[in-house]
C-alpha positions, 0 to 999 in steps of 0.5 A: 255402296260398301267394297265387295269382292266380285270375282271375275268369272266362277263356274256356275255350279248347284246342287243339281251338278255335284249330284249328278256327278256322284251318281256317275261315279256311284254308277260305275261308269266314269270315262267315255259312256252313256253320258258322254252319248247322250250329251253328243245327241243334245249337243247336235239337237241343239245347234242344228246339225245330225252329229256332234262328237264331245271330246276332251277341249275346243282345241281337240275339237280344232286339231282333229277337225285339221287332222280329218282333212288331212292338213299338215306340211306344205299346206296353210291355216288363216286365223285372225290375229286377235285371239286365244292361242287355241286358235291358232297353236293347232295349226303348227300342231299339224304341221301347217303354216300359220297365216295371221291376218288382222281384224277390220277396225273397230271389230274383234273379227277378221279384216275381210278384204285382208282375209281375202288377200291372204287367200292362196292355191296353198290355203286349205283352212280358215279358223274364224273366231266367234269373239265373245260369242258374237257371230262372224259374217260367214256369208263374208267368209263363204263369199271369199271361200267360193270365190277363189275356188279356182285355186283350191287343190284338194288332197284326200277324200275330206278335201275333195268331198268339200271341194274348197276350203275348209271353215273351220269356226272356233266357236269356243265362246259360242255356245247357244249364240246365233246368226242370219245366214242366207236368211235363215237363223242359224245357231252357232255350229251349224253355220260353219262347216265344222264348229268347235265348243269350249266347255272350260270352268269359264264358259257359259256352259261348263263341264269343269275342262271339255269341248265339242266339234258339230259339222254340216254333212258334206256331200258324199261323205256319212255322217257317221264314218265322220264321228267314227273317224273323230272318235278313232282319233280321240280313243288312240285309234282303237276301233271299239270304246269302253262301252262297245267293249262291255257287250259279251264276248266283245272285247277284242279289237284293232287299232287302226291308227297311232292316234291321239287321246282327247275323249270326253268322260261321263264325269264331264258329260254329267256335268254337261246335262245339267247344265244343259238343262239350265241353260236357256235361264243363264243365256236370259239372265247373261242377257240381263246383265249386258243391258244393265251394263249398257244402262250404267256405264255412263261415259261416252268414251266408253264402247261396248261390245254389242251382244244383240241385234237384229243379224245376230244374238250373242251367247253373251260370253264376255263383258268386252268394253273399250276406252277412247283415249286409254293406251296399255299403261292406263288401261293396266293402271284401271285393272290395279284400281278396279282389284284394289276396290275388290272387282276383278277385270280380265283383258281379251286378248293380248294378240298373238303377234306379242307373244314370244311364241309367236314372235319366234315364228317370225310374227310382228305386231306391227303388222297387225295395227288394228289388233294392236289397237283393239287391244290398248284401251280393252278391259273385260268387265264380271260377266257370269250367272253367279253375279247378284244384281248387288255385285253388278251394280257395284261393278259399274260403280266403281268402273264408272269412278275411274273412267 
């Protein structure tokens, strides 16, 4: 087969998007609006939950999730050490300790017998990762939360509505994956307490940057004081948006609080129905394209990430394949080839231990050996809509000349 070029992951943008887009700003009405409205409807309709609000990122989502339950100094945030900083920068935004704990081995999910161990009367979070767009096993996750109920101190109306620790799931891969949860199939955002999104230009569903936060209602609390809550925080705490403000005579209001400014615009959202619309077709052919790879990639020292099975249906977001015997400099070596023959590879993640970021807040990736070798021998192969059958072809292909 002759050198082709396959770019590791563009948006997956048509003609139906780009109109969209002109006929929001022809419209007059580009920030925080109708759009913006009827993506959040879609997006609660989709997952399973009454509420969802859009905002500006999956980590918004994260920080404003901490800040309604009031977490901050003196309290402490677990977050799986093999992950994207997103997860885990958003607890030293509020000002809580950082608690990382490492995945089982063999898994890009938590150690849940670690987890448990990390557990203390000062925990007030859990941020598990839905990696790749596969599925935690939150029944894990509920089991240890309920468990240690006892040591729970709750502080605010949030913490003490909730009754114990808050799970706060980092579903920025997961958009559209599901899970068995107490059997019953469950979509991702309606399995977690709160679930944020990521819409960034590479996920599966795009509005160029954007996220969301769903939640499950919490007994004694509306779901709406919630959503007027996050929208208070994304909107610098201004008690009425720009469309409430377009209503005669309405254009006073009051600022409730010194908050943040995180909303999602109609720009975005625009993007975002279309997309919607599109999506079931993308989430099949993602599907496709991880059994083709599963076919042609010949070595037995090669594991895949499994997508699909009978207790969960990944969103199919990344390509995630693993190499008996390949430490850091041959994997790096691999990535060099596969670009020289024009395929471009990413890897997912470097753990956070090894970032000097966090290695200035005192972390050791010695301390998380699993993590550590998760990562040595990962190459993250193009998985996108944009893919022909040619280019999938040819990235097997090649892989499969090198390993």
């Amino acid at each position: 087969m002759s050198k082709l070029n396959v770019p590791f992951s563009p948006p997956d943008i048509t003609d139906a998007e780009i109109n969209a887009v002109v006929d929001t700003l022809k419209s007059g009405w580009i920030t925080t609006g109708p759009k913006t409205k009827e993506f959040e409807r879609k997006i609660a309709d989709y997952v399973g939950t009454k509420k969802a609000v859009c905002l500006n990122s999956a980590t918004a989502a994260l920080e404003l999730a901490l800040r309604l339950f009031e977490i901050g100094e003196g309290d402490e945030v677990i977050v799986p050490a093999y992950t994207y900083t997103a997860s885990a920068s958003v607890v030293d935004h509020v000002g809580a300790k950082l608690v990382l704990v490492d995945v089982e081995p063999g898994t890009f999910h938590f150690d849940y017998d670690k987890l448990n161990a990390a557990v203390n009367e000062n925990t007030k979070a859990i941020i598990p990762v839905d990696f790749a767009g596969t599925i935690c096993d939150y029944e894990k996750i509920f089991d240890i939360v309920y468990n240690k109920k006892d040591l729970f101190r709750a502080k605010g109306k949030y913490q003490e509505a909730l009754g114990r620790i808050l799970v706060l799931g980092d579903s920025a891969h997961g958009f559209g994956a599901s899970a068995k949860f107490k059997g019953e199939n469950k979509m991702s955002g309606s399995i977690a307490d709160f679930t944020a999104f990521s819409f960034h230009a590479v996920k599966n569903l795009t509005t160029a940057e954007g996220g969301a936060l769903s939640w499950n209602s919490i007994e004694g609390i509306d779901d709406e004081d919630t959503y007027k809550m996050l929208q208070l925080f994304s909107l610098h705490g201004q008690n009425k948006d720009a469309l409430a403000k377009t209503k005669a005579g309405a254009w006073e209001y009051d600022i409730i609080g010194t908050y943040y400014k995180c909303n999602m615009t109609d720009i975005m959202a625009a993007i975002g129905l279309v997309q919607f619309e599109r999506y079931p077709e993308l989430l099949k052919r993602r599907r496709k394209m991880v059994e083709t790879y599963k076919k042609g990639i010949e070595s037995d020292r090669v594991h895949i990430l499994e997508h699909y099975t009978d207790e969960y249906q990944s969103s199919g977001h990344l390509m995630i394949v693993r190499i008996d015997g390949y430490d850091e400099a041959k994997r790096n070596a691999l990535i060099t080839a596969m670009a020289e023959d024009g395929v471009s590879t990413n890897v997912h993640y470097k753990p956070l231990p090894m970032h000097t970021a966090y290695k200035k807040l005192g972390f050791d990736i010695k301390d998380y050996p699993n993590s550590y070798n998760m990562y040595q021998n990962e190459i993250t192969l193009p998985l996108h809509t944009r893919l022909s059958d040619e280019d999938l072809a040819y990235v097997i292909e090649t892989f499969n000349k090198y390993v």
